[in-house]
mmCIF file as gemmi writes it, N, C-alpha and C atoms, coordinates in Angstrom:
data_model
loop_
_atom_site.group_PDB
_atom_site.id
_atom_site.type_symbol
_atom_site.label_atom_id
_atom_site.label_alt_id
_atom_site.label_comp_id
_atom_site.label_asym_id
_atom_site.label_entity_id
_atom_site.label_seq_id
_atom_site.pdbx_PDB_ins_code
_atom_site.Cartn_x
_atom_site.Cartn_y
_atom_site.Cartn_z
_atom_site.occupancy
_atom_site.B_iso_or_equiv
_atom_site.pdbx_formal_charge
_atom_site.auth_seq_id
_atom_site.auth_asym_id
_atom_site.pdbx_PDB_model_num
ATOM 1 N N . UNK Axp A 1 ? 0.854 -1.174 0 1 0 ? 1 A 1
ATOM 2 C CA . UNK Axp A 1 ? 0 0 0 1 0 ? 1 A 1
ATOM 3 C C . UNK Axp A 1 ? 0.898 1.235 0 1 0 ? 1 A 1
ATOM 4 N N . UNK Axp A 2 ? 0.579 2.249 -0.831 1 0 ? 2 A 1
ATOM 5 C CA . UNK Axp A 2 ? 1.545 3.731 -0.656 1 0 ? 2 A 1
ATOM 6 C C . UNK Axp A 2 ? 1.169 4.214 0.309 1 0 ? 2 A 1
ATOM 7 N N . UNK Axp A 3 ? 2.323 5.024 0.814 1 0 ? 3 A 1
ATOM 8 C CA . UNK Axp A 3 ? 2.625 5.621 2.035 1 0 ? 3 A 1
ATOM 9 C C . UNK Axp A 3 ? 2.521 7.411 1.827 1 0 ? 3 A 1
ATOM 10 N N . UNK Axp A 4 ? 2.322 7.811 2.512 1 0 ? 4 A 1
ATOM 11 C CA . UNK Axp A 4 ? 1.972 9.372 2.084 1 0 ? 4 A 1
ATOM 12 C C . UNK Axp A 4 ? 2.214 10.309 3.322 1 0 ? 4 A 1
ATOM 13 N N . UNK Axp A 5 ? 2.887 11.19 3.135 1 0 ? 5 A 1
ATOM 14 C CA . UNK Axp A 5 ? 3.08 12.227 4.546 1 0 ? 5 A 1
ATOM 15 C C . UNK Axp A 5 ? 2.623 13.925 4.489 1 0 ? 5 A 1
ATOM 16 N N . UNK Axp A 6 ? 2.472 13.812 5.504 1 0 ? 6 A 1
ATOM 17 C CA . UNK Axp A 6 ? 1.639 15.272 5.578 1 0 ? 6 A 1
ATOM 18 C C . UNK Axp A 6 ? 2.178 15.868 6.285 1 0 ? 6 A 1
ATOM 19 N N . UNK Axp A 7 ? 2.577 16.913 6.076 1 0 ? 7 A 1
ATOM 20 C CA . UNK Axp A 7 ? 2.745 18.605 6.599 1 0 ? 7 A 1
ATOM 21 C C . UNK Axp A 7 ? 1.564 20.168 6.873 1 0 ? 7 A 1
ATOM 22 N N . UNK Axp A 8 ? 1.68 19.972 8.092 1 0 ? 8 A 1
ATOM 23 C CA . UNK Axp A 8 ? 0.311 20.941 8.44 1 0 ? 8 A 1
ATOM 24 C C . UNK Axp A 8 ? 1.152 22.328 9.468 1 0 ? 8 A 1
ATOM 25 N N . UNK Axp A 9 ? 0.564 23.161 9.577 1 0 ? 9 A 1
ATOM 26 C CA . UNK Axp A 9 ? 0.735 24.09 10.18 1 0 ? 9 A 1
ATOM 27 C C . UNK Axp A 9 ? -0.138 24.293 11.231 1 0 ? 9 A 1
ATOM 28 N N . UNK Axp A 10 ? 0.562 24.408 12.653 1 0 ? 10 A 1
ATOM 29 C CA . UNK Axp A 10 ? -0.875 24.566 13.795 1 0 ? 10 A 1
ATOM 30 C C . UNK Axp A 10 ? -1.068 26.188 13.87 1 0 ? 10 A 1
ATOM 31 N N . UNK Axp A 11 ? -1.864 26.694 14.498 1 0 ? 11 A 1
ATOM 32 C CA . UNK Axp A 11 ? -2.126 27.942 15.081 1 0 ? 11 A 1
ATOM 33 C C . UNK Axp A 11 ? -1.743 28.907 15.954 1 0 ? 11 A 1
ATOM 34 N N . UNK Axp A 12 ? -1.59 30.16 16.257 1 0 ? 12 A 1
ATOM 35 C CA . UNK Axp A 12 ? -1.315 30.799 17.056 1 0 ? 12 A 1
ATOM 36 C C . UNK Axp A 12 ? -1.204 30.272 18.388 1 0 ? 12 A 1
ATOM 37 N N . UNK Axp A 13 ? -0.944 30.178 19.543 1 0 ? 13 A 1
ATOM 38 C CA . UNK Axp A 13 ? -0.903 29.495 21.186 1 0 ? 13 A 1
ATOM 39 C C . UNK Axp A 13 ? -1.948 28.568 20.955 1 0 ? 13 A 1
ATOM 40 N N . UNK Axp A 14 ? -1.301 27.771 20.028 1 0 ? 14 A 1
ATOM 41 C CA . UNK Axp A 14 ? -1.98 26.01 19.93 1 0 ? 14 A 1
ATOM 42 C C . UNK Axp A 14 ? -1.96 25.302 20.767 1 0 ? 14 A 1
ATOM 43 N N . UNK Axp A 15 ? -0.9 25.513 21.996 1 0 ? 15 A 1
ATOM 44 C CA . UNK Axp A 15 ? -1.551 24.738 23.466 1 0 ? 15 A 1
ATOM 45 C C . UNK Axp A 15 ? -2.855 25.159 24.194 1 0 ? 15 A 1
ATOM 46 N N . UNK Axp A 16 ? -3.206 26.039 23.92 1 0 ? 16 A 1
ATOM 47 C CA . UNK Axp A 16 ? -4.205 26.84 24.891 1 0 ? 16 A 1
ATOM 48 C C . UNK Axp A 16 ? -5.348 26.335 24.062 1 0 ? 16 A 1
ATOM 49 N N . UNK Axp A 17 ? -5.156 26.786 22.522 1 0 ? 17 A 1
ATOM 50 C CA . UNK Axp A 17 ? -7.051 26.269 21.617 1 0 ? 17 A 1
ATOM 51 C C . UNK Axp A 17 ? -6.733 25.22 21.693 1 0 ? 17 A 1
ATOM 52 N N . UNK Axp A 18 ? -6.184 24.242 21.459 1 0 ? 18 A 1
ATOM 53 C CA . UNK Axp A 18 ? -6.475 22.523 21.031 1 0 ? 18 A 1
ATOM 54 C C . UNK Axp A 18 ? -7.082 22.047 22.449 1 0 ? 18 A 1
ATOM 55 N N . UNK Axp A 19 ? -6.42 22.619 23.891 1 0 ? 19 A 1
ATOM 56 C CA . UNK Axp A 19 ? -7.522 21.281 24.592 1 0 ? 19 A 1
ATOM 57 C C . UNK Axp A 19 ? -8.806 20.833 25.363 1 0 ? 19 A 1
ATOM 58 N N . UNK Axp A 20 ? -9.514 21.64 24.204 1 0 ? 20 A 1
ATOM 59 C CA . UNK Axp A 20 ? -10.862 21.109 24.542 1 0 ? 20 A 1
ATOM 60 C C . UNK Axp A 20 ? -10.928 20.346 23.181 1 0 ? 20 A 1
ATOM 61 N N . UNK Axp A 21 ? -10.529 20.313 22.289 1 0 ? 21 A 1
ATOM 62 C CA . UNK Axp A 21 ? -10.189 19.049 21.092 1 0 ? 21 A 1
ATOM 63 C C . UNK Axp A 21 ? -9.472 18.005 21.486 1 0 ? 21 A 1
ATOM 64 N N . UNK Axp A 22 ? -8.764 18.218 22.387 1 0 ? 22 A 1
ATOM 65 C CA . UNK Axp A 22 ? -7.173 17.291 22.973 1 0 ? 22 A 1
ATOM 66 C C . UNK Axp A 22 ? -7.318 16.144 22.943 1 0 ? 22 A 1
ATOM 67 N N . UNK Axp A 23 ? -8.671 15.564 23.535 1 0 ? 23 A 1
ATOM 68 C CA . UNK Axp A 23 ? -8.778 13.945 23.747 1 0 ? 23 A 1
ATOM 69 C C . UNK Axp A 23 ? -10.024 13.383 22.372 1 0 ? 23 A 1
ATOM 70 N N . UNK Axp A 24 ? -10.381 14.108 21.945 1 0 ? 24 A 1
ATOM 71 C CA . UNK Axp A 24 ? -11.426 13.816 20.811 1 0 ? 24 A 1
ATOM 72 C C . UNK Axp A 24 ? -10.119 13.274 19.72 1 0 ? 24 A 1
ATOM 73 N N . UNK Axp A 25 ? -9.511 14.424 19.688 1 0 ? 25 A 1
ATOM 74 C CA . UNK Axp A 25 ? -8.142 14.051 18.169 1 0 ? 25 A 1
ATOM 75 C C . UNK Axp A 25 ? -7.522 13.083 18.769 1 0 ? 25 A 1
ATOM 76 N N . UNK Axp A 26 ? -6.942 12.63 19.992 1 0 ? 26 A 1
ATOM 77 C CA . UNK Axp A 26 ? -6.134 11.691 20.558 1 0 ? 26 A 1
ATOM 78 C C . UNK Axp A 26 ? -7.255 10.093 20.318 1 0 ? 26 A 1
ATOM 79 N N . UNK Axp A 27 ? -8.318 10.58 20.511 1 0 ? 27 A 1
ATOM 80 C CA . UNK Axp A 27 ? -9.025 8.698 20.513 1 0 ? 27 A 1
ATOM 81 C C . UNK Axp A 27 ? -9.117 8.704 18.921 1 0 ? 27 A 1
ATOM 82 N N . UNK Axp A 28 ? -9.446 9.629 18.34 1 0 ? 28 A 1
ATOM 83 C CA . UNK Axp A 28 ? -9.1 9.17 16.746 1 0 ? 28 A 1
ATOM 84 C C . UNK Axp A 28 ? -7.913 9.136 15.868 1 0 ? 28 A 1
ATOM 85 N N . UNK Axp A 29 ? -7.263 9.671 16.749 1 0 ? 29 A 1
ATOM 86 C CA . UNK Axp A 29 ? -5.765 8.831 15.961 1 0 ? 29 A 1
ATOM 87 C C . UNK Axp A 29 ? -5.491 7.339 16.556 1 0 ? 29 A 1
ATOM 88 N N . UNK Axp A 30 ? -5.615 7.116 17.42 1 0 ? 30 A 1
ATOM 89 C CA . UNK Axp A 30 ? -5.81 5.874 18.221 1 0 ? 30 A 1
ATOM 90 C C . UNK Axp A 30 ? -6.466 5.078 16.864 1 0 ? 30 A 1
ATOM 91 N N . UNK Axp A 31 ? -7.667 5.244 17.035 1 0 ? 31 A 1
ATOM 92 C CA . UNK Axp A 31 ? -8.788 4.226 16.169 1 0 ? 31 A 1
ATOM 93 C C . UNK Axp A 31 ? -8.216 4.695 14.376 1 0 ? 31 A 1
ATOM 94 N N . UNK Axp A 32 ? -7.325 5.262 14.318 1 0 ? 32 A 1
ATOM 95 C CA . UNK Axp A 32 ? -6.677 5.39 12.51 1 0 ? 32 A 1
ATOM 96 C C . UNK Axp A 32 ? -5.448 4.181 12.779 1 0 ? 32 A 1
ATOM 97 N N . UNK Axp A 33 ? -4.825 4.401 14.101 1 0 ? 33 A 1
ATOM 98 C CA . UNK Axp A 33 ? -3.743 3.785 14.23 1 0 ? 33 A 1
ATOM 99 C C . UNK Axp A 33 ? -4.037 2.019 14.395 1 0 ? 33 A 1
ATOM 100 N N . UNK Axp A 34 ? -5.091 1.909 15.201 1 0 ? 34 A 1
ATOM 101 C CA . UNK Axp A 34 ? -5.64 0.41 15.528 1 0 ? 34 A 1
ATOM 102 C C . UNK Axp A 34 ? -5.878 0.469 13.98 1 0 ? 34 A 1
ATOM 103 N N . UNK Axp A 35 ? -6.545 1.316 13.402 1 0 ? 35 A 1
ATOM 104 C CA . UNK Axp A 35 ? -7.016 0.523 11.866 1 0 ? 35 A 1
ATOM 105 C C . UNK Axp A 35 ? -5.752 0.24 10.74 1 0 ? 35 A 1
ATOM 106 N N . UNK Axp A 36 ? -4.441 0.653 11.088 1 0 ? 36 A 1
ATOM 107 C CA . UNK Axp A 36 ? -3.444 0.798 10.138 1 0 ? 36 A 1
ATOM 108 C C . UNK Axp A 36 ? -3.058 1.74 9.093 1 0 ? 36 A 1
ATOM 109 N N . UNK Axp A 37 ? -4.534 3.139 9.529 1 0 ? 37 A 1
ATOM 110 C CA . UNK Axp A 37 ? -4.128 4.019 8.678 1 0 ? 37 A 1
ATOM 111 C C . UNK Axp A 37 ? -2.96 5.07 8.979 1 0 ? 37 A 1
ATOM 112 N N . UNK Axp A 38 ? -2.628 5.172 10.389 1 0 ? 38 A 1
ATOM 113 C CA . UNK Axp A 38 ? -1.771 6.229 10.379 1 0 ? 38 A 1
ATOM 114 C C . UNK Axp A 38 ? -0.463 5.363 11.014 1 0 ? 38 A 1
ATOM 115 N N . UNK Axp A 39 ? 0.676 5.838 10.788 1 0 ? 39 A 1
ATOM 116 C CA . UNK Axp A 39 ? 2.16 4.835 11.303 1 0 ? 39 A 1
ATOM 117 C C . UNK Axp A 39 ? 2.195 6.137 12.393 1 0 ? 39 A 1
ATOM 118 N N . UNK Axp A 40 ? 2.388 7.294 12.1 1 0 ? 40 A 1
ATOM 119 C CA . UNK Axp A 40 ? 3.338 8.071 13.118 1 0 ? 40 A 1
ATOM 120 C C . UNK Axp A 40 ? 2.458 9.385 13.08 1 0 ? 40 A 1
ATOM 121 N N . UNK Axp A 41 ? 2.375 10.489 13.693 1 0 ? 41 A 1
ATOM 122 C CA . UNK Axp A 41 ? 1.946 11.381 13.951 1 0 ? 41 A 1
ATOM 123 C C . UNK Axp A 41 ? 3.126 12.227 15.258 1 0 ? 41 A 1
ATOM 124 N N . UNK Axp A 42 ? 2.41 13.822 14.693 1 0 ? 42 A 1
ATOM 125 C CA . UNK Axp A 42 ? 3.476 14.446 15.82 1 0 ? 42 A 1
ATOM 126 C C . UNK Axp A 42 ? 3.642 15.847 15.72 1 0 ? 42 A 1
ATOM 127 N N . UNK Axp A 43 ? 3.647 16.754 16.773 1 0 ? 43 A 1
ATOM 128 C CA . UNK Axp A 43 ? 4.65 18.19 16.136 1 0 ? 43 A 1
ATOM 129 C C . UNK Axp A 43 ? 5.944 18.153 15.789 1 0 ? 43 A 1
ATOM 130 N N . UNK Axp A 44 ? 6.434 19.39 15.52 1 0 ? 44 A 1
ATOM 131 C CA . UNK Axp A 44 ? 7.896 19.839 15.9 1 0 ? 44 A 1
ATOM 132 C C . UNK Axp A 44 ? 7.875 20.223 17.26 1 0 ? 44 A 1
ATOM 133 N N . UNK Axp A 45 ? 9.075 20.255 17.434 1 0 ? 45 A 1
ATOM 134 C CA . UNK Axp A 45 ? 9.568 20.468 18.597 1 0 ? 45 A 1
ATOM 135 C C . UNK Axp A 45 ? 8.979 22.426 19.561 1 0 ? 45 A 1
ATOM 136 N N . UNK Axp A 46 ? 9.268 23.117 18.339 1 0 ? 46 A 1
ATOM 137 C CA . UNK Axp A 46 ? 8.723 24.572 18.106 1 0 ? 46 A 1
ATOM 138 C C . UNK Axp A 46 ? 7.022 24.404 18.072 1 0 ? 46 A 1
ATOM 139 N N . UNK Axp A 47 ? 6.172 23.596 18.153 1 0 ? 47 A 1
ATOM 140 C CA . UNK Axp A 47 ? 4.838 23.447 17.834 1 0 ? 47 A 1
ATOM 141 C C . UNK Axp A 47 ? 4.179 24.493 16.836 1 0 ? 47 A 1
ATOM 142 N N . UNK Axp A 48 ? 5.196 24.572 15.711 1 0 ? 48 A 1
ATOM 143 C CA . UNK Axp A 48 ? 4.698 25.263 14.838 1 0 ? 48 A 1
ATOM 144 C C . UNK Axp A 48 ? 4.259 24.402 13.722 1 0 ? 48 A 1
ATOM 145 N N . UNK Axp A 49 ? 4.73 23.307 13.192 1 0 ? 49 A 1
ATOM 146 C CA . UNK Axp A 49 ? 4.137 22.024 12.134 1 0 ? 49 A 1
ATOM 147 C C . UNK Axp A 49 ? 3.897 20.637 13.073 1 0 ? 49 A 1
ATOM 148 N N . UNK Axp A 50 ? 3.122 19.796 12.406 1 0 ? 50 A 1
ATOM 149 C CA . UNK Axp A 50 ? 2.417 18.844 12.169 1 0 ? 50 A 1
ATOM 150 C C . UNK Axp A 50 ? 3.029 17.571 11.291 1 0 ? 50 A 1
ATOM 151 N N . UNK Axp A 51 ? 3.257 16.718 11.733 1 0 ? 51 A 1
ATOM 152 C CA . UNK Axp A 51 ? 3.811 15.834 10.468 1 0 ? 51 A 1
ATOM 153 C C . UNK Axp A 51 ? 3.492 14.518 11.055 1 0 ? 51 A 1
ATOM 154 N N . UNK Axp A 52 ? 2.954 14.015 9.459 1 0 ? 52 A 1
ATOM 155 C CA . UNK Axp A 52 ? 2.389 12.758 9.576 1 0 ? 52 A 1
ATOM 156 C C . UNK Axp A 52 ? 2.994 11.508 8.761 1 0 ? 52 A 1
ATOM 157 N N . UNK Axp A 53 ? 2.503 10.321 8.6 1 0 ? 53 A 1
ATOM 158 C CA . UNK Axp A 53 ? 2.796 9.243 8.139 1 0 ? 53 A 1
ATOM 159 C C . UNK Axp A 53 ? 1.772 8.218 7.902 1 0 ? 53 A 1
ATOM 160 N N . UNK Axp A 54 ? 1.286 8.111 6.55 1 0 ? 54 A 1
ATOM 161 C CA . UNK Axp A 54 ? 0.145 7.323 6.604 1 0 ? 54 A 1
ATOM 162 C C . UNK Axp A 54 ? 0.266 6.441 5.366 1 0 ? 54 A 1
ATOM 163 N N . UNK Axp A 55 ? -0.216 4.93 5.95 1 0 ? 55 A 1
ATOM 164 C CA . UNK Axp A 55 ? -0.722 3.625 5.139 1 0 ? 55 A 1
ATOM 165 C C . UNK Axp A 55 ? -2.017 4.226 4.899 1 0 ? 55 A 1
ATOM 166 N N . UNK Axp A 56 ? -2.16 4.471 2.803 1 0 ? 56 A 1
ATOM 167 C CA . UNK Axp A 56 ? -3.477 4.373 2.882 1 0 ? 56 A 1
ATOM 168 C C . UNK Axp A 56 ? -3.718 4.007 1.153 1 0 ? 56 A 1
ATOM 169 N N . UNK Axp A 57 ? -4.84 3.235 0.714 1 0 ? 57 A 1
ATOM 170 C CA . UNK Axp A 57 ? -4.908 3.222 -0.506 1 0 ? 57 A 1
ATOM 171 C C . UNK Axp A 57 ? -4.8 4.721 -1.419 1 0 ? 57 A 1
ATOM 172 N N . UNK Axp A 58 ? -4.556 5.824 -0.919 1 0 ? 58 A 1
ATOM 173 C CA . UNK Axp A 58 ? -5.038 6.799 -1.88 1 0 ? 58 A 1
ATOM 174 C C . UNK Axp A 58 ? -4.444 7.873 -1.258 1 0 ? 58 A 1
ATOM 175 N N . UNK Axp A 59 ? -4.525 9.424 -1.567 1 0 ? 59 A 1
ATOM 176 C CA . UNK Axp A 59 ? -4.326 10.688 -1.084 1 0 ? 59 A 1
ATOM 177 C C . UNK Axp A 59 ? -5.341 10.834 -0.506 1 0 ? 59 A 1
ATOM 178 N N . UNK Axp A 60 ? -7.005 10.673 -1.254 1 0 ? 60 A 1
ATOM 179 C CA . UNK Axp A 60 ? -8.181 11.553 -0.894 1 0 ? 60 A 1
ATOM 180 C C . UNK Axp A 60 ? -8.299 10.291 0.352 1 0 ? 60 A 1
ATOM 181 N N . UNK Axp A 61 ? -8.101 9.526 0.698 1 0 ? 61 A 1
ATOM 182 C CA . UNK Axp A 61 ? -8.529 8.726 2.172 1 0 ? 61 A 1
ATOM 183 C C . UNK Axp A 61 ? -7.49 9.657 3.077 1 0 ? 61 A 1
ATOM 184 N N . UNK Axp A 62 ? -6.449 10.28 2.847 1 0 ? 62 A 1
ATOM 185 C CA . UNK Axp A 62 ? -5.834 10.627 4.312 1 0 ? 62 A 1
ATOM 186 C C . UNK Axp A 62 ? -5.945 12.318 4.016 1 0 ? 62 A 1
ATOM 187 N N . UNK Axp A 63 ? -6.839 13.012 3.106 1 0 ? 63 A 1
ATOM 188 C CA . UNK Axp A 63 ? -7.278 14.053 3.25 1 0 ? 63 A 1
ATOM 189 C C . UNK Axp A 63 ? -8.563 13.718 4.339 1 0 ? 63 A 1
ATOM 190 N N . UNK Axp A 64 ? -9.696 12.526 3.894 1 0 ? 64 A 1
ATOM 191 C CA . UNK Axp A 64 ? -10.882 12.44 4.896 1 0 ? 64 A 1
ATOM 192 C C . UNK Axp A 64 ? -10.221 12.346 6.147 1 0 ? 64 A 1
ATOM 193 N N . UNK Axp A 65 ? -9.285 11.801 6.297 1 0 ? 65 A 1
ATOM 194 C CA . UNK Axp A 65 ? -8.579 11.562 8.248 1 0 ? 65 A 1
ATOM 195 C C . UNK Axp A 65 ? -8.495 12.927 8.669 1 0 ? 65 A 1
ATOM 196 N N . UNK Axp A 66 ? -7.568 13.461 7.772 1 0 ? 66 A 1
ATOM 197 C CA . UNK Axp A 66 ? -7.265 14.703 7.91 1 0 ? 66 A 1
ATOM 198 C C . UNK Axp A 66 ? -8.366 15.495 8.206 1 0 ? 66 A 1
ATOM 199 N N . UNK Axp A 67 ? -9.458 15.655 7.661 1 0 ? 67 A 1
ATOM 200 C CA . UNK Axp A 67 ? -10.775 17.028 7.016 1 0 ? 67 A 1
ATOM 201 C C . UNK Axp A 67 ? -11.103 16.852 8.594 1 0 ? 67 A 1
ATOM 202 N N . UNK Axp A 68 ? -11.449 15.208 9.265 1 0 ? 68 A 1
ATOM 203 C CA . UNK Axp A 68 ? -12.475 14.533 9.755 1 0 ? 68 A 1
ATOM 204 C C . UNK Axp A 68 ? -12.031 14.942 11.175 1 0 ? 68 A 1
ATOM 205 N N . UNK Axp A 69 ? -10.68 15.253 11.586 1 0 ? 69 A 1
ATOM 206 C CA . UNK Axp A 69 ? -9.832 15.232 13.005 1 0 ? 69 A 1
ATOM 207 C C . UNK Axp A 69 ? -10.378 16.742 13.299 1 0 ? 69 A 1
ATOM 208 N N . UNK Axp A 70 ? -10.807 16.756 14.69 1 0 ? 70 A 1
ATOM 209 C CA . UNK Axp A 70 ? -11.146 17.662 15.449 1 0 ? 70 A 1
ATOM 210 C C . UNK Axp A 70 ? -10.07 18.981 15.545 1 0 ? 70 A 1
ATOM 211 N N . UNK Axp A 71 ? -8.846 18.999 15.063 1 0 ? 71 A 1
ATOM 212 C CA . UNK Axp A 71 ? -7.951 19.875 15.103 1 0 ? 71 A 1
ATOM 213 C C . UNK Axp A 71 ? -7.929 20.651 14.15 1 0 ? 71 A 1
ATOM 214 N N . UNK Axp A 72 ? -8.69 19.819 12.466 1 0 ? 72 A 1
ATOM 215 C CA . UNK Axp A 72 ? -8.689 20.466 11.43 1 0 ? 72 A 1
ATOM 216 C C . UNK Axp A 72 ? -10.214 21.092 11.473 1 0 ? 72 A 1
ATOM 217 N N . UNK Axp A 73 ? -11.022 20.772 12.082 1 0 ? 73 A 1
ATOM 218 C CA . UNK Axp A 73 ? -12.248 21.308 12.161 1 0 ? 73 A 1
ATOM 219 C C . UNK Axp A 73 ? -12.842 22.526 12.855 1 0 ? 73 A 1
ATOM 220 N N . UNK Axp A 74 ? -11.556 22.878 13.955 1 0 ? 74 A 1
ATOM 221 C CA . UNK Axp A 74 ? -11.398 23.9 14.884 1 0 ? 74 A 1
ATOM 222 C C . UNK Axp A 74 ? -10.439 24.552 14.212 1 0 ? 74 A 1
ATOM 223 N N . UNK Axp A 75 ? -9.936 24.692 13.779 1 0 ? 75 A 1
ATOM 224 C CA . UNK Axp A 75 ? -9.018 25.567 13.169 1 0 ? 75 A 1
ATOM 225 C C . UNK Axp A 75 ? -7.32 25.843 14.262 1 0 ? 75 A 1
ATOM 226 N N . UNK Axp A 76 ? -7.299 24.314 15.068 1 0 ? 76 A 1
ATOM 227 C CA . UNK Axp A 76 ? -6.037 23.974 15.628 1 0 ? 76 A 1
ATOM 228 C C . UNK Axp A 76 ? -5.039 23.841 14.268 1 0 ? 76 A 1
ATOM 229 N N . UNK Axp A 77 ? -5.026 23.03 13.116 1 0 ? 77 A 1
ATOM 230 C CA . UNK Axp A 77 ? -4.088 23.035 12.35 1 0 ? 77 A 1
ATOM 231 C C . UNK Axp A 77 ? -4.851 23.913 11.131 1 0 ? 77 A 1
ATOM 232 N N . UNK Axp A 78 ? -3.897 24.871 10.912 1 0 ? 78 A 1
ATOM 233 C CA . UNK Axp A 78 ? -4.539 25.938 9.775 1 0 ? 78 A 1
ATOM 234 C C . UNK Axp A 78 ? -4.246 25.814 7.715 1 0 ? 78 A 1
ATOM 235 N N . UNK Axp A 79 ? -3.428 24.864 7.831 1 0 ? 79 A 1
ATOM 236 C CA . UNK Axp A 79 ? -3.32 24.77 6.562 1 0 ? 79 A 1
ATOM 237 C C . UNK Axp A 79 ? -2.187 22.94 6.558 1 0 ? 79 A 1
ATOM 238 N N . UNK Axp A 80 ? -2.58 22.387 5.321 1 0 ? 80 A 1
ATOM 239 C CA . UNK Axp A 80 ? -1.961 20.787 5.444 1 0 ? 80 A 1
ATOM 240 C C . UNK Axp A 80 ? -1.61 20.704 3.925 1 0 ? 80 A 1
ATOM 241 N N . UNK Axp A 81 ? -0.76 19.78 3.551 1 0 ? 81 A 1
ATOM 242 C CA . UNK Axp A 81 ? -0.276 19.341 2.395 1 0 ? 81 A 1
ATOM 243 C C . UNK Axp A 81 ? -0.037 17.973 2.545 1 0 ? 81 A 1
ATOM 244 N N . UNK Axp A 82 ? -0.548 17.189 1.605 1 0 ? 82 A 1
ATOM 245 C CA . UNK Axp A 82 ? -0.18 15.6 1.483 1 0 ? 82 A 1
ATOM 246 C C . UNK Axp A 82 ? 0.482 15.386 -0.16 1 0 ? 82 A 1
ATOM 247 N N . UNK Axp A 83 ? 1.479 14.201 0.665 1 0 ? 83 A 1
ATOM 248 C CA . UNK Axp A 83 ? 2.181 14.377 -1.044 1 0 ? 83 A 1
ATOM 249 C C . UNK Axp A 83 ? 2.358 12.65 -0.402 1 0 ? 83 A 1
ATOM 250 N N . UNK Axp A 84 ? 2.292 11.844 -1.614 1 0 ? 84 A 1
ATOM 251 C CA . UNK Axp A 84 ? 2.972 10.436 -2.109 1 0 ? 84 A 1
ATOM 252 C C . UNK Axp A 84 ? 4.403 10.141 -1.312 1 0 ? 84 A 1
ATOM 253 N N . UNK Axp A 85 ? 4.49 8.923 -0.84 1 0 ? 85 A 1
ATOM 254 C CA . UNK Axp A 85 ? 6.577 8.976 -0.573 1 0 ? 85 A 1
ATOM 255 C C . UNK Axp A 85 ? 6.811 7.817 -0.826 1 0 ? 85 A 1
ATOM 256 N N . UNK Axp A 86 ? 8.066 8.061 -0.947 1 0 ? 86 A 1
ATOM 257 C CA . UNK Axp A 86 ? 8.595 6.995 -1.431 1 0 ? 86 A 1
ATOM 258 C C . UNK Axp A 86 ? 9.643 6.321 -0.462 1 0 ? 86 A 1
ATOM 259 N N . UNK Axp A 87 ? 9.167 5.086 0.29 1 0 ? 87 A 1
ATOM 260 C CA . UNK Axp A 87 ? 10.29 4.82 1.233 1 0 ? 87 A 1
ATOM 261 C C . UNK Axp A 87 ? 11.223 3.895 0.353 1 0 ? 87 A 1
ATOM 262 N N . UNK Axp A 88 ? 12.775 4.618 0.854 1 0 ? 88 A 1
ATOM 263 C CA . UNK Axp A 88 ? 13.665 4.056 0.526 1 0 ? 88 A 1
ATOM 264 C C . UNK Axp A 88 ? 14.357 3.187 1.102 1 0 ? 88 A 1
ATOM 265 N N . UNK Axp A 89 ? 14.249 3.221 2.388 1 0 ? 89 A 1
ATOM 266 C CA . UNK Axp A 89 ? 14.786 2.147 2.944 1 0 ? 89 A 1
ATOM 267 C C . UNK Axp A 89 ? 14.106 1.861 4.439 1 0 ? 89 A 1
């Protein structure tokens, strides 16, 4: 199955808006992860990006993960890009 990673940008004092989202986005990455759609998830260190790692037949399935997560719906992560990868090793 192709693998695909995403780059998102969070928001202004993104600790403070995300946690009343905090545990809604946490049980659904859980239930992407039990399902095999997501490998890794995470900030930077700076909590200024987002970066992901996903098993999925397609782009438009890990845009729906993406659209569907409480962080993108609140406007915790403000803008995302998914591109194809290619693991090399």
């Amino acid at each position: 199955m192709p693998k695909y990673v995403m780059w998102g940008s969070y928001c202004d004092r993104v600790l403070e808006k995300r946690e009343p989202f905090r545990q809604a986005h946490l049980a659904g990455i859980k239930q992407q992860k039990e399902a095999g759609l997501i490998v890794t998830i995470g900030p930077t260190a700076d909590l200024s990006k987002v970066f992901a790692i996903y098993d999925a037949p397609d782009a438009e399935t890990v845009r729906r993960a993406i659209e569907s997560d409480p962080y993108w719906q609140h406007g915790i992560w403000t803008e995302y890009e998914v591109k194809e990868w290619i693991q090399a090793f």
